[in-house]
ROSE-4610 file (N, C-alpha, C; in Angstrom, 1 decimal, always signed):
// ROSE-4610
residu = [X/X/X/X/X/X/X/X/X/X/X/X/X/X/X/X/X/X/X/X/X/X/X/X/X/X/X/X/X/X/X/X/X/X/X/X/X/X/X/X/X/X/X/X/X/X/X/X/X/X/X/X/X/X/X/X/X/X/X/X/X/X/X/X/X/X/X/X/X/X/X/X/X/X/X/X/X/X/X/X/X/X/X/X/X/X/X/X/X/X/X/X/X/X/X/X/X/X/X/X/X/X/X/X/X/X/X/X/X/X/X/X/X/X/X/X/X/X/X/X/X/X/X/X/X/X/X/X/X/X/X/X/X/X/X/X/X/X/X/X/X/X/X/X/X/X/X/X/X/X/X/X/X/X/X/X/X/X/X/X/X/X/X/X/X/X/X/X/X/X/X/X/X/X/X/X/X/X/X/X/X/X/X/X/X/X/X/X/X/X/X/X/X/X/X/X/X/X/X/X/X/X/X/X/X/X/X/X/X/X/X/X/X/X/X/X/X/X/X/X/X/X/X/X/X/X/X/X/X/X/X/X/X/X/X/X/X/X/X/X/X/X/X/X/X/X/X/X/X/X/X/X/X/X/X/X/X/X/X/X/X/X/X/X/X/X/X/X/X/X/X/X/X/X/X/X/X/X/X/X/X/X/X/X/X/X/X/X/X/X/X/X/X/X/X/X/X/X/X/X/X/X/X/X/X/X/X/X/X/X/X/X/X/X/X/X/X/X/X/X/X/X/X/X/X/X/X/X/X/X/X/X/X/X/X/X/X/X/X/X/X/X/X/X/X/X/X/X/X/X/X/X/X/X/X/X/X/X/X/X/X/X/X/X/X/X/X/X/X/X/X/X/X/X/X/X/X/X/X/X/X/X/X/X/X/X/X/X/X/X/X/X/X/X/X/X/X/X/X/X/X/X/X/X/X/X/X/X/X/X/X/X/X/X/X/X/X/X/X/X/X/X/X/X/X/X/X/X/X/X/X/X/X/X/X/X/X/X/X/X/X/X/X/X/X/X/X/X/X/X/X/X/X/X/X/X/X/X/X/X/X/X/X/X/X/X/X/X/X/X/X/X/X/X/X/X/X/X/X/X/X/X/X/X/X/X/X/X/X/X/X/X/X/X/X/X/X/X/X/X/X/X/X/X/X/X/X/X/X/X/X/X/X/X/X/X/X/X/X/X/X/X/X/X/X/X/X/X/X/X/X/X/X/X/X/X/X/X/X/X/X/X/X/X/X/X/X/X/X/X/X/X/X/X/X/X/X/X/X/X/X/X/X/X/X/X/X/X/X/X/X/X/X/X/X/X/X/X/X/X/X/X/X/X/X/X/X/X/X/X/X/X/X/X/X/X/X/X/X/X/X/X/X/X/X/X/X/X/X/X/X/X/X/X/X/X/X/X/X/X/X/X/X/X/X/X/X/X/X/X/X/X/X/X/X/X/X/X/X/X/X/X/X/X/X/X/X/X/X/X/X/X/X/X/X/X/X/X/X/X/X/X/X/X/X/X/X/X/X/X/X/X/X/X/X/X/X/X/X/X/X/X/X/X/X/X/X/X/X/X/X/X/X/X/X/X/X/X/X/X/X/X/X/X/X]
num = [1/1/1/2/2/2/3/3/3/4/4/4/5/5/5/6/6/6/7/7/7/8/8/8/9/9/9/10/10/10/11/11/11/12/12/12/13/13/13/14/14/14/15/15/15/16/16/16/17/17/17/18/18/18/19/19/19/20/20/20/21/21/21/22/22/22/23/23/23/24/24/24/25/25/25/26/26/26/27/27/27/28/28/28/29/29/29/30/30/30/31/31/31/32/32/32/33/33/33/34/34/34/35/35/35/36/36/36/37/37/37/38/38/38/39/39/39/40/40/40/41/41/41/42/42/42/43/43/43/44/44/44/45/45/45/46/46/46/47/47/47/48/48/48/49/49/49/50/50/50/51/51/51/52/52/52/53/53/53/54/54/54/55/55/55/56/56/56/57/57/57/58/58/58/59/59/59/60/60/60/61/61/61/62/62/62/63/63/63/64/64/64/65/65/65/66/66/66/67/67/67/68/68/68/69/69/69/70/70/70/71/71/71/72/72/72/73/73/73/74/74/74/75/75/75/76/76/76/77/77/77/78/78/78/79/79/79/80/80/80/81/81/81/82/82/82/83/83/83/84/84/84/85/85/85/86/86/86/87/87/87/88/88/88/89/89/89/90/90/90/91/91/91/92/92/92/93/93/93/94/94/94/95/95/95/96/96/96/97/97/97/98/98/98/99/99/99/100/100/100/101/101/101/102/102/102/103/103/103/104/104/104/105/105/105/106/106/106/107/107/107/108/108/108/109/109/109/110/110/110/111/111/111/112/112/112/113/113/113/114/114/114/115/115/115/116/116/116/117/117/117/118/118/118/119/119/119/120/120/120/121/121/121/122/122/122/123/123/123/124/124/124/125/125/125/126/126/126/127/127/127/128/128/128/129/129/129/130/130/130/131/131/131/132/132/132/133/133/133/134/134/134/135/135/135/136/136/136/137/137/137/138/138/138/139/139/139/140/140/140/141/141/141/142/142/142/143/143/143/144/144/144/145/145/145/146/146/146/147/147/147/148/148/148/149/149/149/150/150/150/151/151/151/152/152/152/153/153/153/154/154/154/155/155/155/156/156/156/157/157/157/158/158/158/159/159/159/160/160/160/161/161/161/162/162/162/163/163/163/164/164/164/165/165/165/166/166/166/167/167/167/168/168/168/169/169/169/170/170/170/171/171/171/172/172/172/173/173/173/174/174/174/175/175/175/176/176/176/177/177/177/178/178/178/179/179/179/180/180/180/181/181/181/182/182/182/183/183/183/184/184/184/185/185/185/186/186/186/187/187/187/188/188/188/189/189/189/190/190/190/191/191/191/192/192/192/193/193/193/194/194/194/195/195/195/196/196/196/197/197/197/198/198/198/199/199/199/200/200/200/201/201/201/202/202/202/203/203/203/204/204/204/205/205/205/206/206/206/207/207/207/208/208/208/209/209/209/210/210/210/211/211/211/212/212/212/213/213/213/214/214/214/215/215/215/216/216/216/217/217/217/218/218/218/219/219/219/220/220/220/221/221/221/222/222/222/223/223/223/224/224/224/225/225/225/226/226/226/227/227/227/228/228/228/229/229/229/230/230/230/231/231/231/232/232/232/233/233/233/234/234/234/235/235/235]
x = [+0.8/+0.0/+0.9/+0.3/+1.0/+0.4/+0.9/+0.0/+0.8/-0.2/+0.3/-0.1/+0.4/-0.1/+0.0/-0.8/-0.8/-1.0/-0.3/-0.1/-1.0/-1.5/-2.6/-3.2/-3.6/-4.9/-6.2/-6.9/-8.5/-9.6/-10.4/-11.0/-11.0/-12.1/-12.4/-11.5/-10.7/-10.1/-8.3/-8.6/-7.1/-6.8/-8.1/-8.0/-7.3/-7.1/-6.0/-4.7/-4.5/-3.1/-2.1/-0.9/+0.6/+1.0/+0.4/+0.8/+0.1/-0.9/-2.1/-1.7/-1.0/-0.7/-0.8/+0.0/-0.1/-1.6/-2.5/-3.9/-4.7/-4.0/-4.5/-4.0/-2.6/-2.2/-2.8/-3.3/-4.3/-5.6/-6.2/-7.5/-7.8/-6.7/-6.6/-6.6/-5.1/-5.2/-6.9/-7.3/-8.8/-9.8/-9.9/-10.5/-10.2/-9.5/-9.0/-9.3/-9.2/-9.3/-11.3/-11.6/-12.9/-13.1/-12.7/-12.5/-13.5/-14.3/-14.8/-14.3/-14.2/-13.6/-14.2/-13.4/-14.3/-13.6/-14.2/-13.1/-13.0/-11.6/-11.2/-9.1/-9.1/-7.3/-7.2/-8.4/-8.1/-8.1/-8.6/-8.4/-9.7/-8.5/-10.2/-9.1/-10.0/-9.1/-9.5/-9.3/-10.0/-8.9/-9.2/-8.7/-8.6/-7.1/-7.1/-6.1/-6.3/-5.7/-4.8/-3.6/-2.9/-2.5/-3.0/-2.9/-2.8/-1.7/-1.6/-2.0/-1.3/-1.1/-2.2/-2.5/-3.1/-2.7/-3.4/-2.5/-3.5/-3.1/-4.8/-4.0/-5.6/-5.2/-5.1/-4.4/-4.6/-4.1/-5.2/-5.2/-5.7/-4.1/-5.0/-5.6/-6.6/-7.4/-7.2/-6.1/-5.4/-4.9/-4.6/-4.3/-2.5/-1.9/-0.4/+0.7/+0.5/+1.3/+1.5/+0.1/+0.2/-0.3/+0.0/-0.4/+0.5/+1.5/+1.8/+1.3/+0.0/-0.7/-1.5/-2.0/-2.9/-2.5/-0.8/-0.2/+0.2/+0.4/+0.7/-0.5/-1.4/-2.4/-2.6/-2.8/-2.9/-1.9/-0.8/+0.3/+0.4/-0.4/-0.7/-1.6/-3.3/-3.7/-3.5/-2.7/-2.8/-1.2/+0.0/+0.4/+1.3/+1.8/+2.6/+3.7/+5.3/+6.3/+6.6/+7.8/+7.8/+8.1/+8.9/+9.4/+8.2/+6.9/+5.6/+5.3/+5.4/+4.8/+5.4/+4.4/+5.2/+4.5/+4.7/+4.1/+4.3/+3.7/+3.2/+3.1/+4.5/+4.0/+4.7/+4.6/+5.0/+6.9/+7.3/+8.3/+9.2/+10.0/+10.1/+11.4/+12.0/+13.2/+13.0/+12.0/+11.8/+11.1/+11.5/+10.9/+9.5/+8.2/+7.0/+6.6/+6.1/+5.7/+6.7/+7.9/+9.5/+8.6/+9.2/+9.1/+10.4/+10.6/+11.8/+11.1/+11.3/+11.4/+12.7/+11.8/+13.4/+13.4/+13.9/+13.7/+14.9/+13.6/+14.2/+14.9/+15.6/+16.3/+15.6/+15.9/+15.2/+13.9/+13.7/+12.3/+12.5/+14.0/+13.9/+13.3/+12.4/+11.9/+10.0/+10.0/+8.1/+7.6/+6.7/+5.4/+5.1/+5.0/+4.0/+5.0/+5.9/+7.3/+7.7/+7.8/+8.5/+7.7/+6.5/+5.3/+5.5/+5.2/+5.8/+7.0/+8.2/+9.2/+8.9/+8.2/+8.0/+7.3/+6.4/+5.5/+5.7/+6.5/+7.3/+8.8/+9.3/+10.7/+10.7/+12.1/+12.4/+12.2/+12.6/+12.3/+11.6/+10.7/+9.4/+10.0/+9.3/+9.5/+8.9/+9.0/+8.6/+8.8/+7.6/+7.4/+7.3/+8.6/+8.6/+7.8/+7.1/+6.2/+6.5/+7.3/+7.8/+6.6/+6.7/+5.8/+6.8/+8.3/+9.1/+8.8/+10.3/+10.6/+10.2/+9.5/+9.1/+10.4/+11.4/+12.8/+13.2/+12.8/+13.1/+12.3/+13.4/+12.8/+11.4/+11.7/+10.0/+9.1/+8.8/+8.0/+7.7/+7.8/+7.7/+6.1/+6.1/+4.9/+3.5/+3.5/+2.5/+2.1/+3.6/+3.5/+3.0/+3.0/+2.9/+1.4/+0.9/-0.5/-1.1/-0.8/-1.6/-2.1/-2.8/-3.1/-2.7/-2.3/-1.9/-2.3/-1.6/-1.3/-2.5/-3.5/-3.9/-3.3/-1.8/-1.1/-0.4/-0.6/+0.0/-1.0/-1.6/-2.9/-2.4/-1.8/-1.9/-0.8/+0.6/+1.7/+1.1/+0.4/+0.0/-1.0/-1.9/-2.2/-1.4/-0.9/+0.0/+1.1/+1.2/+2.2/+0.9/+0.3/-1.1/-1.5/-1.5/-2.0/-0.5/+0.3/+1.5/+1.6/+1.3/+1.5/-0.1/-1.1/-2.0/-1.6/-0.7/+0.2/+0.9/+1.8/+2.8/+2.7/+1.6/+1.2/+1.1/+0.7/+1.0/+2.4/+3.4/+4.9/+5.1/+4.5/+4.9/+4.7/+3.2/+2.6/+3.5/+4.1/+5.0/+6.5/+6.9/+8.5/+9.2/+8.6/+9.8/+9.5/+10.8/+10.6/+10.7/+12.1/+12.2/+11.1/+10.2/+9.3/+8.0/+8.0/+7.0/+7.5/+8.9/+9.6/+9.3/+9.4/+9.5/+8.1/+6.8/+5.6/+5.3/+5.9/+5.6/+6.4/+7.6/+7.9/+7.8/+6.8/+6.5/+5.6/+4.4/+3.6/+4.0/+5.0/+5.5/+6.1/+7.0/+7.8/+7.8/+6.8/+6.5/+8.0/+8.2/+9.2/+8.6/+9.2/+8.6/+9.0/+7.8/+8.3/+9.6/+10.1/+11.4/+10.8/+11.8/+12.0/+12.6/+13.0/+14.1/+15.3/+16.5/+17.5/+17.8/+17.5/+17.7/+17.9/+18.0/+18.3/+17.2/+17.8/+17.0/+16.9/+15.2/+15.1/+15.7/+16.6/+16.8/+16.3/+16.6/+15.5/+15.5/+14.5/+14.3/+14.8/+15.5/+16.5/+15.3/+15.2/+14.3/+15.0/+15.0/+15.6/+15.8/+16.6/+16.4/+16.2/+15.3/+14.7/+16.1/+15.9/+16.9/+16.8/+18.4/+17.9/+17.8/+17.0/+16.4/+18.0/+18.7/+19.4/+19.2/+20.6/+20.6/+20.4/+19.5/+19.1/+20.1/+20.2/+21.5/+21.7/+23.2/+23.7/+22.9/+22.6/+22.2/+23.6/+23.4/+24.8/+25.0/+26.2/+26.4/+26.1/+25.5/+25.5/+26.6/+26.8/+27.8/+28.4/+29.2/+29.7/+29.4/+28.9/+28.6/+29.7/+29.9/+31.0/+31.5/+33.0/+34.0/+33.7/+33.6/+33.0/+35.0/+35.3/+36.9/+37.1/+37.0/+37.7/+38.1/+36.8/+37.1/+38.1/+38.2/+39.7/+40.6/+40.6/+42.1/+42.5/+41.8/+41.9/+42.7/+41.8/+42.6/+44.1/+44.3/+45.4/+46.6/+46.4/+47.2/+47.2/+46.3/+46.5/+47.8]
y = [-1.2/+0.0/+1.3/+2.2/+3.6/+4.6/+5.8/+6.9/+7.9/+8.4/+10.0/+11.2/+12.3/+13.5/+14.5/+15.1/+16.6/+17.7/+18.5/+19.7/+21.0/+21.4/+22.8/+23.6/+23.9/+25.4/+24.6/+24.3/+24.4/+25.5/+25.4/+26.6/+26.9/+26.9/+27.8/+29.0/+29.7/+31.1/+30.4/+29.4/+29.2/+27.4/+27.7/+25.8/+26.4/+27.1/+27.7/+28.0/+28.2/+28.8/+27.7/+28.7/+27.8/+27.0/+27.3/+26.7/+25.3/+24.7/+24.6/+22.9/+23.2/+22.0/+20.6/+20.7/+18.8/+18.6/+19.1/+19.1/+18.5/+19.7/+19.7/+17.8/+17.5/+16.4/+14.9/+14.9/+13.9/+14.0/+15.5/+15.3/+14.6/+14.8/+14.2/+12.7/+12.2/+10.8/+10.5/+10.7/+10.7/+10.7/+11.7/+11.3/+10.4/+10.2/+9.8/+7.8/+7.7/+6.3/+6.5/+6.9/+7.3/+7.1/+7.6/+7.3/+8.9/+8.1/+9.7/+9.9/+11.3/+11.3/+11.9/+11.1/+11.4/+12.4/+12.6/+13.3/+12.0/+12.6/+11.7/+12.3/+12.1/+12.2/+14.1/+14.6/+16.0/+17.0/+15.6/+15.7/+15.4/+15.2/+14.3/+13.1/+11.9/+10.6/+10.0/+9.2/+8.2/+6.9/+6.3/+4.5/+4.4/+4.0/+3.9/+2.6/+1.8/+0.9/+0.8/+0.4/+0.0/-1.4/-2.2/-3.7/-4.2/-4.5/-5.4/-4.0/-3.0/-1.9/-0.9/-1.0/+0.0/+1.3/+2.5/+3.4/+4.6/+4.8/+6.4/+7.5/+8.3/+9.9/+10.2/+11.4/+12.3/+14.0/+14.3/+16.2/+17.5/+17.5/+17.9/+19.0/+19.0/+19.9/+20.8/+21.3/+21.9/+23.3/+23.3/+24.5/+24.3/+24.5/+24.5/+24.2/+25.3/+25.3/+23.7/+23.3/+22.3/+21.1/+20.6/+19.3/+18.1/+18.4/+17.0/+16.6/+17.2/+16.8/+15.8/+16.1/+15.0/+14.2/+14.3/+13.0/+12.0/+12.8/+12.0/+10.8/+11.5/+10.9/+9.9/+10.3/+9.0/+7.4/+8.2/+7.0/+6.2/+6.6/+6.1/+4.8/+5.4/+4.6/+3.2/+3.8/+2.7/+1.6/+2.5/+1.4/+1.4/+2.9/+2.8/+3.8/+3.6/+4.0/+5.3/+6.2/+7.2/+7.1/+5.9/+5.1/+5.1/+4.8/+4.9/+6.1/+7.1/+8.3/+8.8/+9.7/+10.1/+11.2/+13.0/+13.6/+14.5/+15.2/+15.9/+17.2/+18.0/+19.6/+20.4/+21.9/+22.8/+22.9/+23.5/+23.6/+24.9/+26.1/+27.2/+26.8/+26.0/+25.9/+24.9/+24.4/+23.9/+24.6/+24.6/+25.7/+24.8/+25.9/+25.2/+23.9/+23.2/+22.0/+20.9/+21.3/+20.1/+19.5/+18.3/+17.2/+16.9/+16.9/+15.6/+14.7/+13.6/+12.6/+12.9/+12.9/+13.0/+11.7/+11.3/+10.7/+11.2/+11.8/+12.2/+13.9/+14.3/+15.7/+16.8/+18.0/+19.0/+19.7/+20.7/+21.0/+22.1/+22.6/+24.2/+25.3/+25.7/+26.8/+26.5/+24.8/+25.3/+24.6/+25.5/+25.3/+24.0/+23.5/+22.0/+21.3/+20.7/+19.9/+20.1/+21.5/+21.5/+20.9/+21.2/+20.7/+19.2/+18.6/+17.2/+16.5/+17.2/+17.0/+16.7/+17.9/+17.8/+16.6/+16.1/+14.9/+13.5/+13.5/+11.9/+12.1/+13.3/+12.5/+13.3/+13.1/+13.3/+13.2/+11.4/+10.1/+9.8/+10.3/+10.0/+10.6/+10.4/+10.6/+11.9/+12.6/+14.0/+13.7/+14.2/+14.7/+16.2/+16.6/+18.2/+18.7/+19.5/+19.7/+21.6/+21.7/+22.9/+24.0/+24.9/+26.2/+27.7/+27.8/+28.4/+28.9/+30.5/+31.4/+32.6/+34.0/+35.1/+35.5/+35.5/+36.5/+37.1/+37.6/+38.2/+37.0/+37.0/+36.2/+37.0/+38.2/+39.0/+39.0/+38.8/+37.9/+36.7/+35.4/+34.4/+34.4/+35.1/+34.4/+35.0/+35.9/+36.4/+35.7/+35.2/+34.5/+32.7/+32.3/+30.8/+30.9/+32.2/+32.4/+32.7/+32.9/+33.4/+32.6/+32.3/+31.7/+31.5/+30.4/+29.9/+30.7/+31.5/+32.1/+31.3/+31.9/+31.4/+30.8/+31.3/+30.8/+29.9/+29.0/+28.4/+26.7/+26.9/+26.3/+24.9/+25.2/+23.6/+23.1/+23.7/+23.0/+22.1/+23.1/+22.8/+21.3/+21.4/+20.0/+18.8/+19.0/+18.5/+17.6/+18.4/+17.9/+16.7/+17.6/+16.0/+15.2/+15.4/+14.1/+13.1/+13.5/+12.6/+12.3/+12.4/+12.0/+10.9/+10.7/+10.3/+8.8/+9.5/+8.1/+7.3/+8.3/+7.3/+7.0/+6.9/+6.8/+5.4/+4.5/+3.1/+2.6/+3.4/+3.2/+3.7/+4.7/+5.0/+4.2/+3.5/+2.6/+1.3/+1.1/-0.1/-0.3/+1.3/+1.9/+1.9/+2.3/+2.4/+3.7/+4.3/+5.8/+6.3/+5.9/+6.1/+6.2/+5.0/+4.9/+5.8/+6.6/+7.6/+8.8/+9.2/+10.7/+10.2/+8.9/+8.9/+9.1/+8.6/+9.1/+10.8/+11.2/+12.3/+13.3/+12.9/+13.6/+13.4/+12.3/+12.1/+13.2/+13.1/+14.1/+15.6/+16.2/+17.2/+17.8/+16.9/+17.1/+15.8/+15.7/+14.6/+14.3/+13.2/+13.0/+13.0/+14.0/+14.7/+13.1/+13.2/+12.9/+12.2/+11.6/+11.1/+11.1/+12.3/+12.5/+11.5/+10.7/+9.6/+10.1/+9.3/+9.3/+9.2/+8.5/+8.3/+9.1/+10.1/+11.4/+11.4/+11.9/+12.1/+10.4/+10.6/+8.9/+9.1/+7.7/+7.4/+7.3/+7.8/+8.0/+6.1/+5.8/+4.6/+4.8/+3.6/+2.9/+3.1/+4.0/+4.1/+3.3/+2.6/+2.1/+3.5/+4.0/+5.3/+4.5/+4.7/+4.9/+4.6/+3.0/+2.6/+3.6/+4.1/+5.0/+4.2/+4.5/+3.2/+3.5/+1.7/+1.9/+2.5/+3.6/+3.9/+3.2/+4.1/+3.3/+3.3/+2.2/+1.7/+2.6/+2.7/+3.7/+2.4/+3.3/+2.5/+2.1/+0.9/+0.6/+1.2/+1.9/+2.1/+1.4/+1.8/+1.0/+0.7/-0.4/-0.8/+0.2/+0.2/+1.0/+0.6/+1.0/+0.6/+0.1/-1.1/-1.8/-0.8/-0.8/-0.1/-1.0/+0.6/+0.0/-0.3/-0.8/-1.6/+0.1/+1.0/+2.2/+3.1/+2.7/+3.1/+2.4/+1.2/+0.4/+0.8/+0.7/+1.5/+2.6/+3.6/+5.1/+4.9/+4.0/+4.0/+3.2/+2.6/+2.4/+2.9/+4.0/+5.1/+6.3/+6.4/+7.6/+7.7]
z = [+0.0/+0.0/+0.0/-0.6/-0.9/-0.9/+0.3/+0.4/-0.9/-1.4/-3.1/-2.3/-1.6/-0.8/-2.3/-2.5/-3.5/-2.2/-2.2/-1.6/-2.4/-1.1/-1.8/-0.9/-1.2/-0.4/-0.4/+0.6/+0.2/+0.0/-1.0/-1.2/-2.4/-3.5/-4.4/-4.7/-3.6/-4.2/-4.6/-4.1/-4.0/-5.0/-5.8/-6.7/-8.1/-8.5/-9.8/-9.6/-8.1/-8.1/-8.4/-8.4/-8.8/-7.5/-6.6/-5.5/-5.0/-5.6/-5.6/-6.3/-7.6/-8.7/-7.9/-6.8/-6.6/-6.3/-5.8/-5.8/-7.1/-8.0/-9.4/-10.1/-9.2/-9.8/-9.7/-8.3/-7.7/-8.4/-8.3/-8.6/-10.4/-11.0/-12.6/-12.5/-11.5/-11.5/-11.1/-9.7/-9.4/-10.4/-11.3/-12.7/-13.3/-13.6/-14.6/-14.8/-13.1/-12.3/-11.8/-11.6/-12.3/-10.5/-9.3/-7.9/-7.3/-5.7/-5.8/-4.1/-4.0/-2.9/-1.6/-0.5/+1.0/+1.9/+2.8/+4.2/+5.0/+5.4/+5.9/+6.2/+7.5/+7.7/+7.6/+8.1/+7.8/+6.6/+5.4/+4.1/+3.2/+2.1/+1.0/+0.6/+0.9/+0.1/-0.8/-1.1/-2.7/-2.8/-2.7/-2.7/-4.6/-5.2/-6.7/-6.1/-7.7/-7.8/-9.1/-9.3/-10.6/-10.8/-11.2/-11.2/-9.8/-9.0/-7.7/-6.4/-7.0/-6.6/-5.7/-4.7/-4.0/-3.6/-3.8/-3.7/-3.0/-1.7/-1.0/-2.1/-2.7/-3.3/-1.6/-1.0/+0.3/-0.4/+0.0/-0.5/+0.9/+1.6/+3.5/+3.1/+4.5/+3.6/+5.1/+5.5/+6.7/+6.6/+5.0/+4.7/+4.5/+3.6/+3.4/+4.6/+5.2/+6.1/+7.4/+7.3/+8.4/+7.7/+6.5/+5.8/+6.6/+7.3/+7.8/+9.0/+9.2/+10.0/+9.5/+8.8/+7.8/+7.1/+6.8/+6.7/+7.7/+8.8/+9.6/+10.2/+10.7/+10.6/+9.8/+8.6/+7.7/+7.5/+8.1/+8.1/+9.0/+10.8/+11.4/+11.2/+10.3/+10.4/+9.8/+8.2/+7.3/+8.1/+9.1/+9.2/+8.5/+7.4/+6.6/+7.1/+6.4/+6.3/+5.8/+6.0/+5.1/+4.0/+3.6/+2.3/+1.4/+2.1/+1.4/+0.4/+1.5/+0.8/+0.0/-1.3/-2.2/-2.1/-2.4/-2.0/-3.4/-4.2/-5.5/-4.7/-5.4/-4.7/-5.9/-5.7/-6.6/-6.6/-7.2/-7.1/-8.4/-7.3/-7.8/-8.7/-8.8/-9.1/-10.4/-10.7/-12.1/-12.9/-14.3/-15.3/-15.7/-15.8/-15.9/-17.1/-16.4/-17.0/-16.9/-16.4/-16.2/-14.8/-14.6/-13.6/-13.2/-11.9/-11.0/-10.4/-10.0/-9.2/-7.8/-6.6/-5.8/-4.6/-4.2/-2.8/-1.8/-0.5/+0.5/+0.1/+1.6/+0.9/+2.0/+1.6/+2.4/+2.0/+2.4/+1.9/+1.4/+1.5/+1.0/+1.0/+2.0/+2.4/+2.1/+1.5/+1.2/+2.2/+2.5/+3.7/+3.9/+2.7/+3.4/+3.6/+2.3/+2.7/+4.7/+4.8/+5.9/+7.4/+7.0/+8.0/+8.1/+7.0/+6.3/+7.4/+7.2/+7.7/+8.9/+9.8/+11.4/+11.9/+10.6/+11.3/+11.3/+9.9/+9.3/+8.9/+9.3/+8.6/+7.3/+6.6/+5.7/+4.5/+5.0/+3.9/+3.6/+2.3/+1.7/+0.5/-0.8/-2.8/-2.5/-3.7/-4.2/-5.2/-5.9/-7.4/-7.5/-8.3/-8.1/-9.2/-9.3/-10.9/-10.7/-11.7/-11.9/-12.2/-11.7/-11.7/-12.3/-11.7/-12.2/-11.7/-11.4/-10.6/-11.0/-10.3/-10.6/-10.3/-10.5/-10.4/-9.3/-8.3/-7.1/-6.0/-4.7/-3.7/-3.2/-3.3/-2.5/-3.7/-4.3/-5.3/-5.4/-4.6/-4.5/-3.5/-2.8/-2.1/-2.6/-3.4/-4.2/-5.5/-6.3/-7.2/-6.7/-6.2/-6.0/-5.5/-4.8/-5.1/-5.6/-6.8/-7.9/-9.1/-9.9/-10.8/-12.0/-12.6/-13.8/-14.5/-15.6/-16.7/-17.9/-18.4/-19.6/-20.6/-21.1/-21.9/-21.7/-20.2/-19.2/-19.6/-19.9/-19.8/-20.4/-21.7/-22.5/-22.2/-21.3/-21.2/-19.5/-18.9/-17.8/-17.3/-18.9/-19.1/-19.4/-19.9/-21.1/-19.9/-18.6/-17.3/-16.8/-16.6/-15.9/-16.7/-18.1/-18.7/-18.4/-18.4/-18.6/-17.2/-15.6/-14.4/-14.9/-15.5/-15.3/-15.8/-17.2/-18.2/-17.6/-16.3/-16.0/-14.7/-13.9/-12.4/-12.3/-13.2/-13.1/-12.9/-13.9/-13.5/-12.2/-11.5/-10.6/-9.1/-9.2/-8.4/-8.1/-9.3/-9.7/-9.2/-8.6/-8.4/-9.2/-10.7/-12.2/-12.1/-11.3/-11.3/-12.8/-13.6/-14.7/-16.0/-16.1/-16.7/-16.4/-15.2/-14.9/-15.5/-15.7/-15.9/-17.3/-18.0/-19.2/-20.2/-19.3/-19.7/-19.8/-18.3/-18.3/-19.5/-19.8/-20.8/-22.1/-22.7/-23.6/-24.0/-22.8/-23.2/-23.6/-22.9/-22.4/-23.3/-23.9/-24.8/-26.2/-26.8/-27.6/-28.7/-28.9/-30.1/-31.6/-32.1/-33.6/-34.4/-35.2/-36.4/-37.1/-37.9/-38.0/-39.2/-39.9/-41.8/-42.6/-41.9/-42.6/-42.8/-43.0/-43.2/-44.2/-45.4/-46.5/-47.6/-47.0/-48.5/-49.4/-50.3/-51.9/-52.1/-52.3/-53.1/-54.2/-54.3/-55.9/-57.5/-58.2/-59.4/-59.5/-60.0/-60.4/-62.3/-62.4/-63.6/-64.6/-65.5/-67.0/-68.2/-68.6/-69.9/-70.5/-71.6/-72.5/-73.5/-74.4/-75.7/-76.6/-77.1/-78.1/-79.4/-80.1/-81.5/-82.7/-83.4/-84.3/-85.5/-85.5/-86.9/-87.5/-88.3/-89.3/-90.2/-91.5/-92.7/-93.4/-93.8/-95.0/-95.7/-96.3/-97.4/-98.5/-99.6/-100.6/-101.8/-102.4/-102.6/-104.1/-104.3/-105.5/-106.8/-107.6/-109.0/-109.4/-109.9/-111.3/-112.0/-112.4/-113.4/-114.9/-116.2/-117.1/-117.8/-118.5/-119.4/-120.5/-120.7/-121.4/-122.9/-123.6/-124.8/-125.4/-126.6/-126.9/-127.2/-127.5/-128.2/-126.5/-125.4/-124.2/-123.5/-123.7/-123.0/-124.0/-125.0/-126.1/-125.2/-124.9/-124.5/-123.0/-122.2/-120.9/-121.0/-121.8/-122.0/-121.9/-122.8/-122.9/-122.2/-120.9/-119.8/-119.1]
């Protein structure tokens, strides 16, 4: 069994923001797995399966700052490890729509990770789903609340359909094969023009030139009358 935490705000003012995404990440797998979800752990859960694989959605619903309350909780009941948990949150340091895979590490300054930290430990996965940096640190906390960019929209999908692709690899522990879905979508492989250069003209016979027509053969020369062989005679 495997607990997936998405990190967020609860609340209608705060379901678009950049801060918001791992929310956004669960509730797609949740679709997607066709799962509906309860309260429960401080949160909303939903029970998904990927072949052998059981896996709780958990989305606290505590407010950022204190989600490792609601994970913790939850790890009590089910009995599970930090090794278990894998936790889907934003991350200022990846350019939008990029993905990492991390296990373990610090939390680097974000709210929930750090809450996280206080309740289980370290040691749990992260999926970092890049949101990107507003350029100045005093800009960071206005930006991560604020909402996805319209123009934002289809790369933004484009990241969740591919966590939705590769959440079975994920279920499975082929980290690899999750980064690899996810960047299929993300970043699709074009086309392949061939290698082969200029096709080859294909071999035309050319058009045989029809024989020349025979020289026609000279006539005979007419017989030397005796006064005409006298004469050559004497040249």
């Amino acid at each position: 069994m495997q607990l997936w935490v998405g990190l967020g705000n609860p609340g209608a003012k705060y379901a678009g923001n950049r801060h918001n995404i791992g929310f956004m990440a669960l509730d797609r797998i949740a679709e997607d797995q066709g799962v509906i979800w309860r309260s429960k752990f401080q949160g909303a859960v939903a029970e998904v399966r990927f072949g052998c694989e059981k896996v709780w959605l958990l989305k606290p619903m505590t407010f950022m700052n204190l989600s490792g309350q609601s994970v913790g909780e939850a790890m009590r009941f089910h009995k599970l490890e930090p090794g278990d948990v894998t936790v889907f949150h934003d991350e200022l340091d990846l350019a939008p729509g990029k993905m990492k895979l991390k296990q373990g590490g610090g939390h680097a300054g974000h709210n929930g990770l750090r809450s996280i930290h206080q309740h289980i430990g370290p040691e749990y996965a992260r999926v970092r789903l890049g949101i990107g940096h507003p350029g100045h640190k005093d800009r960071v906390a206005g930006y991560v609340l604020s909402d996805f960019a319209k123009a934002e929209g289809e790369r933004l999908d484009d990241l969740l359909r591919g966590i939705c692709d590769g959440a079975p690899k994920l279920a499975a522990g082929d980290g690899p094969g999750f980064s690899n879905a996810v960047g299929l979508r993300v970043s699709p492989q074009r086309p392949s023009s061939g290698s082969g250069g200029p096709k080859a003209k294909a071999d035309v016979p050319k058009p045989s030139k029809p024989d020349p027509a025979p020289r026609p053969e000279a006539e005979p020369d007419p017989p030397l009358s005796a006064l005409q062989r006298l004469a050559a005679r004497f040249k």
